[in-house]
C-alpha positions in Angstrom: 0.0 0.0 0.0 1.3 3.5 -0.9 0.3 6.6 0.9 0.9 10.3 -0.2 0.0 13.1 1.6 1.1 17.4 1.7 2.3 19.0 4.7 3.7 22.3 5.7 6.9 23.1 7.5 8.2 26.1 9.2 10.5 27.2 11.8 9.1 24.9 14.2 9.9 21.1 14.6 7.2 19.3 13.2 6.5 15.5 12.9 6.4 14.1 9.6 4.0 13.1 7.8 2.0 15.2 10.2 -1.3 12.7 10.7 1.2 9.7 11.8 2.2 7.1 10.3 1.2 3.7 8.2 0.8 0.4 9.7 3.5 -1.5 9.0 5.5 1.1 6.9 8.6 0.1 5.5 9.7 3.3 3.3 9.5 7.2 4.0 10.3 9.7 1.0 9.9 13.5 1.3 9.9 15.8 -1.5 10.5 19.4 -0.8 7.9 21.3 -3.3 9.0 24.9 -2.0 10.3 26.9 -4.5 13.0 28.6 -2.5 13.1 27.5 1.0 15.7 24.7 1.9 14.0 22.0 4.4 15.8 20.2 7.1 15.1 16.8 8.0 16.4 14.4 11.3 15.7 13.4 15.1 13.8 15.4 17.5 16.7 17.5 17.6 17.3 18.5 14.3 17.9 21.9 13.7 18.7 24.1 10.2 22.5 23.6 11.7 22.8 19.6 11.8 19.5 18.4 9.9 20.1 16.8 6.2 19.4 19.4 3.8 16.4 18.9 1.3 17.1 21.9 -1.5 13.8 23.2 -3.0 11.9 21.0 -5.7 14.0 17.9 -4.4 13.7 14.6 -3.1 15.2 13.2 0.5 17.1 10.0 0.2 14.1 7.0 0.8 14.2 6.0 4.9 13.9 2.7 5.8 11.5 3.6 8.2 9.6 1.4 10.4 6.5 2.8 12.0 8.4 3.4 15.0 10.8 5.4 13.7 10.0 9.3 13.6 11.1 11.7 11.3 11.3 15.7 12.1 11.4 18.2 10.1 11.5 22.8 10.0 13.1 25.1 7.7 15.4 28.0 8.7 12.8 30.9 7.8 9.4 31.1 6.5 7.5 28.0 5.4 7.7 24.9 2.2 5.4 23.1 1.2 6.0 19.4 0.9 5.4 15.9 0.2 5.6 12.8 2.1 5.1 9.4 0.3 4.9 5.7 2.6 4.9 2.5 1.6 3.7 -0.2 3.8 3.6 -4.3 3.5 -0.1 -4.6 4.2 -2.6 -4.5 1.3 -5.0 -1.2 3.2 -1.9 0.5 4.9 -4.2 0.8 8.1 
């Protein structure tokens, strides 16, 4: 099962994807459709100084991602736009 959803970041530390997560995910992809805003992607203590850069209109590496795992993300200023794609091993995903 394959789930996409949108989300928006800003300065504060936000979970992602914001509604939670698939049952039984196994991959997490995030594309960063901001235009001009670099997102910044890690633990609950990622910051714009020691998260993994996501440039504008480009793709995170895929996370193997169980749905225990939690990924953060924020920019540095204002707010993007992005895009979260899952992929779980059950048929519904829920």
């Amino acid at each position: 099962f394959i789930h996409t959803t949108t989300q928006t970041l800003t300065t504060t530390l936000s979970k992602i994807p914001g509604y939670g997560e698939l049952a039984n995910r196994r991959t997490l992809q995030v594309y960063n459709n901001s235009s001009t805003i670099t997102i910044f992607l890690g633990g609950s203590d990622v910051t714009s100084d020691n998260g993994f850069p996501v440039p504008p209109k480009s793709y995170s590496p895929s996370f193997d991602a169980s749905p225990q795992t939690v990924l953060y993300g924020l920019t540095s200023s204002s707010t993007a736009a992005i895009r979260v794609v899952e992929i779980s091993d059950e048929s519904a995903g829920r």
